[in-house]
BASEVO-176147 format. One record per atom (N, C-alpha, C, O): atom name; residue in one letter; x, y, z; residue number from 1. Coordinates in Angstrom, 1 decimal. Atoms other than C-alpha are relative to their C-alpha. Layout:
residues N
<CA, a, <X, Y, Z>, NUM>
...
This chain:
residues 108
<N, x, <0.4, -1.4, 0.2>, 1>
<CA, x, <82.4, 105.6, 119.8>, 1>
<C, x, <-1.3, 0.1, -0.6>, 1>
<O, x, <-1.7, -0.6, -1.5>, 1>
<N, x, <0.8, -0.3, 0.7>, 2>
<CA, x, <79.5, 107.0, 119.1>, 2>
<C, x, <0.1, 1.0, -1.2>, 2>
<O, x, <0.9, 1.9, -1.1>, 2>
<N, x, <-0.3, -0.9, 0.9>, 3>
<CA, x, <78.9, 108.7, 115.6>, 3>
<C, x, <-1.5, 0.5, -0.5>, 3>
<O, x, <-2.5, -0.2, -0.5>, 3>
<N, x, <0.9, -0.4, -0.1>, 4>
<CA, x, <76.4, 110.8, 114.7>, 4>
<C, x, <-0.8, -0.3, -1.1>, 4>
<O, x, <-1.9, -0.8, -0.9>, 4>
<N, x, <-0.2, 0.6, 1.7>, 5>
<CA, x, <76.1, 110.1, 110.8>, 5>
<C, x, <-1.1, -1.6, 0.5>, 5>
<O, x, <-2.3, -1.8, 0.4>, 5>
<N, x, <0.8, 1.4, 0.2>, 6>
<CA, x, <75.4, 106.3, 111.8>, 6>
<C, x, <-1.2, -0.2, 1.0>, 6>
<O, x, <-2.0, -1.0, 0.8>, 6>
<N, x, <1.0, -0.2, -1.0>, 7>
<CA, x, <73.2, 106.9, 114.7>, 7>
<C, x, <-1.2, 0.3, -0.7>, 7>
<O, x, <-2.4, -0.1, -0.5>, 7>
<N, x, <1.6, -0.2, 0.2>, 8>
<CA, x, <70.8, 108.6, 112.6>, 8>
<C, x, <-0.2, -0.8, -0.8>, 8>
<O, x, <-1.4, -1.0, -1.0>, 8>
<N, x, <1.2, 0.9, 0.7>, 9>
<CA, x, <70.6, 105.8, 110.1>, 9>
<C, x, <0.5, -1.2, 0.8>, 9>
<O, x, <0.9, -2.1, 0.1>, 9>
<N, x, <0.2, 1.4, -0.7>, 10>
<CA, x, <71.0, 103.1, 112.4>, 10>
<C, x, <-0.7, -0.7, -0.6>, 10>
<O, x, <-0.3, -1.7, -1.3>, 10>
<N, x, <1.3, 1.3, 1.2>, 11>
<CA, x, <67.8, 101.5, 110.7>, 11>
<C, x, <0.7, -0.9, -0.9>, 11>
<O, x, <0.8, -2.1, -0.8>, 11>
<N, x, <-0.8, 0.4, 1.1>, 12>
<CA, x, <69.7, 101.2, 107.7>, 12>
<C, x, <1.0, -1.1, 0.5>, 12>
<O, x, <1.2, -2.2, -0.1>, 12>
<N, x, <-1.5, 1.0, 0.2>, 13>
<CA, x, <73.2, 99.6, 109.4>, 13>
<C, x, <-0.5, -1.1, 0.8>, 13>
<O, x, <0.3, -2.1, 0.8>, 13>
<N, x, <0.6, 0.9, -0.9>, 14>
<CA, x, <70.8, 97.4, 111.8>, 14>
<C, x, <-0.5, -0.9, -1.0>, 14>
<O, x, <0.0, -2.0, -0.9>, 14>
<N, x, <0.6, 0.8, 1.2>, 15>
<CA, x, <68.9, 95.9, 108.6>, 15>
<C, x, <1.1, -0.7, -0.9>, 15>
<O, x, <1.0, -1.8, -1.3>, 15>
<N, x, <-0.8, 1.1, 1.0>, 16>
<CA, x, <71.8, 95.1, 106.5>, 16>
<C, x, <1.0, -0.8, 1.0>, 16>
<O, x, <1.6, -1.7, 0.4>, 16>
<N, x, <-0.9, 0.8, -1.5>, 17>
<CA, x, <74.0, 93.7, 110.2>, 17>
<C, x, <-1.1, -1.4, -0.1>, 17>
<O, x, <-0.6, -2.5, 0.0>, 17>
<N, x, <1.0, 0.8, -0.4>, 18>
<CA, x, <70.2, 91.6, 110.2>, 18>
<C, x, <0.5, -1.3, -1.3>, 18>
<O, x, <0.8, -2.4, -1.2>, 18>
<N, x, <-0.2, 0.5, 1.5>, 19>
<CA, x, <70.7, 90.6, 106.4>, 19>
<C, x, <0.6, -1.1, 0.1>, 19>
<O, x, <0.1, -2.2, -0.1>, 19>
<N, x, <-0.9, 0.2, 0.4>, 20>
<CA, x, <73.7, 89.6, 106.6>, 20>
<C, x, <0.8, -0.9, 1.3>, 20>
<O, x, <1.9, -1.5, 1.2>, 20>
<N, x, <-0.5, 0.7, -1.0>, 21>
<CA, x, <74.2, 87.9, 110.1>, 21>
<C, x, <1.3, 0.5, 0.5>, 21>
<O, x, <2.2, -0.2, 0.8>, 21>
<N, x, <-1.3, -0.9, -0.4>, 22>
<CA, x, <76.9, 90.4, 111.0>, 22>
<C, x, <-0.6, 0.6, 1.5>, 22>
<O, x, <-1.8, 1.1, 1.6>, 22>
<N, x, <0.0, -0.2, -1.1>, 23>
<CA, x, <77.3, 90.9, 114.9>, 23>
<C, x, <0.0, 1.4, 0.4>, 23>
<O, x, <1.0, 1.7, 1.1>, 23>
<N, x, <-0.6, -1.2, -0.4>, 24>
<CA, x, <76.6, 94.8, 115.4>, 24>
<C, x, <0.3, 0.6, 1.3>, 24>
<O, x, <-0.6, 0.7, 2.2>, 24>
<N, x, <0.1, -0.5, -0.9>, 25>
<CA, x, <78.6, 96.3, 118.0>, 25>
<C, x, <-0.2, 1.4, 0.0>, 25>
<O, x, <0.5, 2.2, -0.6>, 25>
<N, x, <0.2, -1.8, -0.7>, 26>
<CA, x, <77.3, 99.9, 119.4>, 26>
<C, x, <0.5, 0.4, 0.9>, 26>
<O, x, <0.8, -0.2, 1.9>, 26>
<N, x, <-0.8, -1.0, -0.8>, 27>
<CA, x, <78.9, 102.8, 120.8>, 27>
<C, x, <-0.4, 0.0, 1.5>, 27>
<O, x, <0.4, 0.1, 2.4>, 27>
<N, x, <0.7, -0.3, -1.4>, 28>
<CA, x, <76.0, 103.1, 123.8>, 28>
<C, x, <-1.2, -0.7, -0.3>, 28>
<O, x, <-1.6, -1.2, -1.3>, 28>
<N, x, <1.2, 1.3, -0.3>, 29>
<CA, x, <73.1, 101.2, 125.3>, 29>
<C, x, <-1.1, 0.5, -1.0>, 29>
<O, x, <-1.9, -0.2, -1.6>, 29>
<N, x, <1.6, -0.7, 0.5>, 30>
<CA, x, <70.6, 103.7, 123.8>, 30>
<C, x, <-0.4, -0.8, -2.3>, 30>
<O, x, <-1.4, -0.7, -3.0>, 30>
<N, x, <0.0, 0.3, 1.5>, 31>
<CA, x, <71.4, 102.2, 119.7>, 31>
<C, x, <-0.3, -1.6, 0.2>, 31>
<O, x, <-0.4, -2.4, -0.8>, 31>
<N, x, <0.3, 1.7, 0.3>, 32>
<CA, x, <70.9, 98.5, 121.1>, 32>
<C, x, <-2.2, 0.2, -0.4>, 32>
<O, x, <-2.9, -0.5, -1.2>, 32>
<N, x, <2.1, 0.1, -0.1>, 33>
<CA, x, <66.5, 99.6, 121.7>, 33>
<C, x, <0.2, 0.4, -1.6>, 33>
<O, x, <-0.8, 1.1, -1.7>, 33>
<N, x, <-0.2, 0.0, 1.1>, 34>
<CA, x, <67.4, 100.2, 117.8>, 34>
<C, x, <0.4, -1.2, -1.2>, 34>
<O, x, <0.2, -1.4, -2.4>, 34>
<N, x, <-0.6, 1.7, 0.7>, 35>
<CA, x, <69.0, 96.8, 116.9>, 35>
<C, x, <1.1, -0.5, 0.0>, 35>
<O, x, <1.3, -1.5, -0.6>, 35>
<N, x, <-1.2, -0.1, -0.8>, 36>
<CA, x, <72.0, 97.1, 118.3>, 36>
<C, x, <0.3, -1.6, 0.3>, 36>
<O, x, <-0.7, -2.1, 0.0>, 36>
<N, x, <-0.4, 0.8, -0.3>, 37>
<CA, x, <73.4, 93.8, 119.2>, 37>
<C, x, <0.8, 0.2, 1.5>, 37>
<O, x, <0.3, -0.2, 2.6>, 37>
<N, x, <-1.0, 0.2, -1.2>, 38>
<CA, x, <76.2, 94.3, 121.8>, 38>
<C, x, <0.6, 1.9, 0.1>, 38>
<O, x, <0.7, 2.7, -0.8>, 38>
<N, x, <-0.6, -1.0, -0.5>, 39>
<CA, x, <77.6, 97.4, 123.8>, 39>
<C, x, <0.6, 0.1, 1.0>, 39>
<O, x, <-0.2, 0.5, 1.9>, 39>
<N, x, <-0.6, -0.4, -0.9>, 40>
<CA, x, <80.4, 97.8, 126.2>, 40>
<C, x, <0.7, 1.4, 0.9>, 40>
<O, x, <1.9, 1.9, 0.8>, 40>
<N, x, <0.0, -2.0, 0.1>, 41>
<CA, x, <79.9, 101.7, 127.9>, 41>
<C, x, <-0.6, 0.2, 1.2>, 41>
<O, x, <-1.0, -0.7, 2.0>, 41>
<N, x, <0.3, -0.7, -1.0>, 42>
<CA, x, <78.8, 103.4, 130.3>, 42>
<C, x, <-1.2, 0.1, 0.0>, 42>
<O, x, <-1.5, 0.3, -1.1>, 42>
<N, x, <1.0, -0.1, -0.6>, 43>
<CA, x, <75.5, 103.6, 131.8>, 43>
<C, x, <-0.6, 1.6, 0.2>, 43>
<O, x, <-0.4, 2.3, 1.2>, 43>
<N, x, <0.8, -1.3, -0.1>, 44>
<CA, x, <73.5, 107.0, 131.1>, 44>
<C, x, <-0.8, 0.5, 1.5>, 44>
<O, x, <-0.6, 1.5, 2.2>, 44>
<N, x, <0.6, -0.3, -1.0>, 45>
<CA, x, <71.2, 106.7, 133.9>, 45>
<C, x, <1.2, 0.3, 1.1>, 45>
<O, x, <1.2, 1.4, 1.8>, 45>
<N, x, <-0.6, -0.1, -1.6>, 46>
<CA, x, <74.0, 106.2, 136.6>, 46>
<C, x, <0.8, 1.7, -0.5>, 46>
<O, x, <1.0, 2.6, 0.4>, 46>
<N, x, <-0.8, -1.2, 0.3>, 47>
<CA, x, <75.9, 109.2, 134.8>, 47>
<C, x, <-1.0, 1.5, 0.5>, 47>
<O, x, <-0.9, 2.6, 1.0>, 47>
<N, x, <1.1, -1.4, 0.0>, 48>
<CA, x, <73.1, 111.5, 135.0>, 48>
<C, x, <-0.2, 0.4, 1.3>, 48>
<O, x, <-0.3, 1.5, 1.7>, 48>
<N, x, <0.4, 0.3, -1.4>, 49>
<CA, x, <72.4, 110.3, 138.6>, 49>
<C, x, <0.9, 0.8, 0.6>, 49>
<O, x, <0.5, 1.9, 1.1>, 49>
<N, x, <-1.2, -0.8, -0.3>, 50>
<CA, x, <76.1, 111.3, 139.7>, 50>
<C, x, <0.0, 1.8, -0.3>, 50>
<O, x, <0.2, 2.8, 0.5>, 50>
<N, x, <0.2, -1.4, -0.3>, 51>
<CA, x, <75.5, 114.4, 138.4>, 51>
<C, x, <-0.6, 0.9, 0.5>, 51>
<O, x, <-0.2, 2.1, 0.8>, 51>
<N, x, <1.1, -0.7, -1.1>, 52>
<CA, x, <72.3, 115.4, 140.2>, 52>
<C, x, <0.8, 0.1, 0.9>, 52>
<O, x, <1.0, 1.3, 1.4>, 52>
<N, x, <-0.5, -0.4, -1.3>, 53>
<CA, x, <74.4, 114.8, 143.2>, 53>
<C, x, <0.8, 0.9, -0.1>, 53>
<O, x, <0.8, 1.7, 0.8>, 53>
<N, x, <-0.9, -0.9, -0.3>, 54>
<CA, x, <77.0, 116.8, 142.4>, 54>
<C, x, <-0.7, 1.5, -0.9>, 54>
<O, x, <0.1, 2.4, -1.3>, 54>
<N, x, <0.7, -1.3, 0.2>, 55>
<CA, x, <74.4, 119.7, 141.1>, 55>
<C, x, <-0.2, 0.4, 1.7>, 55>
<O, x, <0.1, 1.3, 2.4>, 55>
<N, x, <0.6, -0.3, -1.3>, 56>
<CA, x, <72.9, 119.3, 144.5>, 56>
<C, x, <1.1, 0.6, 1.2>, 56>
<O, x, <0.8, 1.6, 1.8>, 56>
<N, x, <-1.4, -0.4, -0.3>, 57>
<CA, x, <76.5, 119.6, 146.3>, 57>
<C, x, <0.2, 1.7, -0.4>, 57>
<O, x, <0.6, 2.6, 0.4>, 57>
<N, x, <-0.4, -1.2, 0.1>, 58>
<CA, x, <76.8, 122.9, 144.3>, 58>
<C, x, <-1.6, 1.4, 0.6>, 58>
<O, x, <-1.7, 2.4, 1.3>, 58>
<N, x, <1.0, -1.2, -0.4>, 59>
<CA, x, <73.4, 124.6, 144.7>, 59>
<C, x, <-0.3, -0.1, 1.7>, 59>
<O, x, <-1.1, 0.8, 2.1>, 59>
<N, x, <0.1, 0.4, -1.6>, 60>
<CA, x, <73.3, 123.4, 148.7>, 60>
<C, x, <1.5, 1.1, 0.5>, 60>
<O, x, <2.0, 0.7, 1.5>, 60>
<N, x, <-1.4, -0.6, -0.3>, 61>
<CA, x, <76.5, 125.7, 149.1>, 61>
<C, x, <0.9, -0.9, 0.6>, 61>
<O, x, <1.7, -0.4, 1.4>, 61>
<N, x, <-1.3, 1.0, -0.4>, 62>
<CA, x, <78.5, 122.5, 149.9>, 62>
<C, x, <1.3, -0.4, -0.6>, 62>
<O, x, <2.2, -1.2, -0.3>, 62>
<N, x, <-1.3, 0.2, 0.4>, 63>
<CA, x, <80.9, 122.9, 147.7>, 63>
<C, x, <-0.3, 0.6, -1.5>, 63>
<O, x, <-1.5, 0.7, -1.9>, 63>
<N, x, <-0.3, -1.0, 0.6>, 64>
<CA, x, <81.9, 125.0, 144.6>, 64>
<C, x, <0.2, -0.8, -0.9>, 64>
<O, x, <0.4, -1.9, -0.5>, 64>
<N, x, <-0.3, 0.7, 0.7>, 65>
<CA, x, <82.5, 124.0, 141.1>, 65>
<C, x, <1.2, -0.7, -0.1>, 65>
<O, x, <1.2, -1.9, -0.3>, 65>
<N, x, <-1.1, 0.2, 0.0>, 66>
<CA, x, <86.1, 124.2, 141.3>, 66>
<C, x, <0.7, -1.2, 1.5>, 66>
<O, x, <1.8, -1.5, 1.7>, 66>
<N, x, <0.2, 0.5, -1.1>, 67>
<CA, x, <85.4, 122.1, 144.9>, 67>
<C, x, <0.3, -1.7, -0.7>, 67>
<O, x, <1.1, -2.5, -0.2>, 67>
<N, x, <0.4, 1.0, 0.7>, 68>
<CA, x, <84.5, 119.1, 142.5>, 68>
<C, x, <1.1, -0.6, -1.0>, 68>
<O, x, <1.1, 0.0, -2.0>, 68>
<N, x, <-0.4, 0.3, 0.7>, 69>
<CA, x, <87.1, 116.8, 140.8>, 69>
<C, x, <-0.4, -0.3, -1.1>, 69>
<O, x, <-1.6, -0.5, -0.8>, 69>
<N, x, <-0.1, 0.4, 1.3>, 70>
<CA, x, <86.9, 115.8, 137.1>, 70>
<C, x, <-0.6, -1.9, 0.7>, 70>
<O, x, <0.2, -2.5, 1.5>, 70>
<N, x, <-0.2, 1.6, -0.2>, 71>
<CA, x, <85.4, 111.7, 137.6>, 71>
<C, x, <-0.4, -0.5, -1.3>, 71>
<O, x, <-0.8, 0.1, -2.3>, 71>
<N, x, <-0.1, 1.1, 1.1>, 72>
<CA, x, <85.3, 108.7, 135.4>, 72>
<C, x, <-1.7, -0.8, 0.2>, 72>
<O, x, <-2.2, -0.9, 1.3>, 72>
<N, x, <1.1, 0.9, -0.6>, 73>
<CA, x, <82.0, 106.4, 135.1>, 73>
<C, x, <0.5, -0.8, 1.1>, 73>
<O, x, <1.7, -1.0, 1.2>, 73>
<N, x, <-0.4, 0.5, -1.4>, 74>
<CA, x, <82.1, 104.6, 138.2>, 74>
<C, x, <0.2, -1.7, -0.4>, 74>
<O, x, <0.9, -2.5, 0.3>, 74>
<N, x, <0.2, 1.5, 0.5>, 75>
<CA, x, <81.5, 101.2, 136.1>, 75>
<C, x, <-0.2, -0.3, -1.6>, 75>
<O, x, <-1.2, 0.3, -2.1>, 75>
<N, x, <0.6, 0.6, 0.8>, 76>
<CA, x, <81.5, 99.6, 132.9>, 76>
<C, x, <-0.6, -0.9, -0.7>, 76>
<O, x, <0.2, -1.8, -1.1>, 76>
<N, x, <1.0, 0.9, -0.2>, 77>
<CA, x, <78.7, 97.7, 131.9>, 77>
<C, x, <-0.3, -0.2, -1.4>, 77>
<O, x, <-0.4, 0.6, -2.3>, 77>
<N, x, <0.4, -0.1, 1.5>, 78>
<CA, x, <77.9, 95.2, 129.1>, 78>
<C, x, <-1.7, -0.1, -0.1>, 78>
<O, x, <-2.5, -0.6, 0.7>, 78>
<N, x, <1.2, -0.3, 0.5>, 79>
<CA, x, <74.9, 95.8, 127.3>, 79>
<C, x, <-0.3, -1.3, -1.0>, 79>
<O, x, <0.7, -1.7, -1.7>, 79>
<N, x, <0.3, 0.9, 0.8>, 80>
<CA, x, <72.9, 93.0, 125.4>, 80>
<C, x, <-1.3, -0.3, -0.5>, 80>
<O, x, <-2.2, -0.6, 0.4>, 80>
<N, x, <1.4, -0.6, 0.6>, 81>
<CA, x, <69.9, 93.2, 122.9>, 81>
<C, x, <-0.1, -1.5, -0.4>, 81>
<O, x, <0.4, -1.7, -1.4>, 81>
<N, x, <0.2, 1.3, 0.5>, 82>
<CA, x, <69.0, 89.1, 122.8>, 82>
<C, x, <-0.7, 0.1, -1.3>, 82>
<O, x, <-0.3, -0.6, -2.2>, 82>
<N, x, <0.9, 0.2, 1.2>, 83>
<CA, x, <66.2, 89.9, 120.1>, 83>
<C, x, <1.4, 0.1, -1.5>, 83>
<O, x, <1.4, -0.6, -2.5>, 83>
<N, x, <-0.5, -0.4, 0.9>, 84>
<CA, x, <68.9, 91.4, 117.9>, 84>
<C, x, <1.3, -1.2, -0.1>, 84>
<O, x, <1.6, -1.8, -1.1>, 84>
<N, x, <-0.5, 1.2, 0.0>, 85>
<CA, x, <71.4, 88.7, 118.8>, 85>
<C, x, <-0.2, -0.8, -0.6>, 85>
<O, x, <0.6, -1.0, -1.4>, 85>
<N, x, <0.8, 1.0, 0.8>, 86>
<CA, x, <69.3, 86.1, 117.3>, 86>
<C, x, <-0.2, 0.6, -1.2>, 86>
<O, x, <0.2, 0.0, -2.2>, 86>
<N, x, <0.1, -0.3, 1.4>, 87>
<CA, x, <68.6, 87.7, 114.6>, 87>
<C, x, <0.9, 0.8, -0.6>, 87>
<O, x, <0.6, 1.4, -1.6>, 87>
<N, x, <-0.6, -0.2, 1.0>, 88>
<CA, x, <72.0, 88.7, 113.5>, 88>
<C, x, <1.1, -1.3, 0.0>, 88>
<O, x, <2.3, -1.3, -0.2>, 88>
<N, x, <-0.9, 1.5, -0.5>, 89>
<CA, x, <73.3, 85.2, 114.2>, 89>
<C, x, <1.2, -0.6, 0.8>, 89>
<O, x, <2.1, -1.5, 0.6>, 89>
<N, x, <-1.2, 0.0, -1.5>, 90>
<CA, x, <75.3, 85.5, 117.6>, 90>
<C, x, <-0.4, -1.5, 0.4>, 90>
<O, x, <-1.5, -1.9, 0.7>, 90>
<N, x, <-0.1, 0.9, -1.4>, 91>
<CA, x, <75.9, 82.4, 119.4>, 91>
<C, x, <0.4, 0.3, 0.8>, 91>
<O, x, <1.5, 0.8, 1.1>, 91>
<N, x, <0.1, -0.3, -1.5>, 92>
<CA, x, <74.7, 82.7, 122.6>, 92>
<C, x, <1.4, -0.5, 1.1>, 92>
<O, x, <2.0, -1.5, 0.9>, 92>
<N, x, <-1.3, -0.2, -1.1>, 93>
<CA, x, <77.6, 82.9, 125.6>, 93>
<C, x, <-0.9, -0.1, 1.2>, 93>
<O, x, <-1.5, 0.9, 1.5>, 93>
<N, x, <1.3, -0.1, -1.3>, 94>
<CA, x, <75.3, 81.5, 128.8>, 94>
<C, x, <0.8, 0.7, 0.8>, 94>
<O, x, <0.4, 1.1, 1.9>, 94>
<N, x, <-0.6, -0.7, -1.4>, 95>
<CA, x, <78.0, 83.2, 130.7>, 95>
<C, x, <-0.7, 1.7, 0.2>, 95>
<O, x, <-0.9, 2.5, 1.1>, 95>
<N, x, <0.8, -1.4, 0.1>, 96>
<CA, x, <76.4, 86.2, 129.4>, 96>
<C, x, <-1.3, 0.6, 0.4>, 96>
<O, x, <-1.7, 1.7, 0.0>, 96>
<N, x, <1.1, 0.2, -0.8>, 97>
<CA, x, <73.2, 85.6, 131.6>, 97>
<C, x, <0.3, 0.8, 1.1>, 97>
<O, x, <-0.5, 1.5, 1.6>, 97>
<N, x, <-0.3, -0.4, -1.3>, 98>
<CA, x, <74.9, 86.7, 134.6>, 98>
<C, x, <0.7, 1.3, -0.2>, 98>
<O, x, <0.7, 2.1, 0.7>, 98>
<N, x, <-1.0, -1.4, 0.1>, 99>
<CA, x, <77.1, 89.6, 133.2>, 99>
<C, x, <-0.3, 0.9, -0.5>, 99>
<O, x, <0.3, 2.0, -0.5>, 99>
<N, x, <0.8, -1.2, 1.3>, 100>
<CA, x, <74.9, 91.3, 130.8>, 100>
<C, x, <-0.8, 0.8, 0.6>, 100>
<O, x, <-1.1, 0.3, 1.7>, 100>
<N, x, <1.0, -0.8, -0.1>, 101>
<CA, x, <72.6, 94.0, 131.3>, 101>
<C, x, <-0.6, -0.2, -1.9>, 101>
<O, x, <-0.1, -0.2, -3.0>, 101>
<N, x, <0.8, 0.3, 1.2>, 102>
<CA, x, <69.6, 93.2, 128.7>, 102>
<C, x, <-0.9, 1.2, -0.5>, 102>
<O, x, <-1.7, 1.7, 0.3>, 102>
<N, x, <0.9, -1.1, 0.5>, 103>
<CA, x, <67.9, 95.9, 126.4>, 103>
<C, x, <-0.6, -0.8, -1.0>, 103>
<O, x, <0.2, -1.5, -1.8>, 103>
<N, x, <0.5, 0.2, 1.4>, 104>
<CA, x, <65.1, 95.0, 123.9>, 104>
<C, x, <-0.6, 1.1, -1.0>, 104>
<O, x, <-1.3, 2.2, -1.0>, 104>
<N, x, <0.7, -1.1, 1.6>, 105>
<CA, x, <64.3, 96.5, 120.7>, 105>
<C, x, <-1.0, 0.6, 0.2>, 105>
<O, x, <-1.9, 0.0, 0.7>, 105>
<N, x, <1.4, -1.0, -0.2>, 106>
<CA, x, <61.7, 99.3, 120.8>, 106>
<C, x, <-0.8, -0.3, -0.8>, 106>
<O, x, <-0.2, -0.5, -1.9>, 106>
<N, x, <1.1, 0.3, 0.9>, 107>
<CA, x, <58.5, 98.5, 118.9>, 107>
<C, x, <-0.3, 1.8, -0.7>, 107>
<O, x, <-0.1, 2.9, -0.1>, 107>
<N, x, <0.1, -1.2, 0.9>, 108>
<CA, x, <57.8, 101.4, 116.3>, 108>
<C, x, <-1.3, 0.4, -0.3>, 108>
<O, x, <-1.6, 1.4, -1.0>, 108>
């Protein structure tokens, strides 16, 4: 889950996870470009994507809100910040080359 509290000091729980060689897992991909270590979630871009289509569906008069079921992400995808890995003392998983989607740390 994400929380809003720790999101904004991320800094802070990323620095002492660094300290301390503690593995942080995050709620969503967006707190790994933060320091994030690991996240198993849903994919913003594709969510966003899905939705344009189904904006475009409603303002095309192809179909109506109530036309539109309730969906689920279509996939869930792990997320993996190597820089932060290494530096909160993950041993590496090479299986995780093929399965991961990779984010690195944002420069400040």
């Amino acid at each position: 889950m994400t929380d809003n509290t720790v999101v904004s000091a991320l800094d802070s729980v990323v620095g002492v996870a660094n300290d301390q060689d503690i593995p942080l897992v995050v709620g969503e991909p967006d707190s790994l470009a933060k320091g994030g270590f690991v996240t198993f979630g849903i994919d913003y871009y594709t969510i966003g994507y899905r939705t344009g289509e189904m904006a475009v569906e409603i303002l095309t008069g192809e179909k109506t809100t109530k036309d539109i079921p309730v969906e689920y992400p279509p996939e869930i995808q792990l997320f993996i910040n190597k820089e932060a890995a290494e530096e909160q003392g993950v041993e590496w998983n090479t299986e995780w080359d093929d399965t991961a989607q990779f984010v690195e740390t944002a420069e400040e």
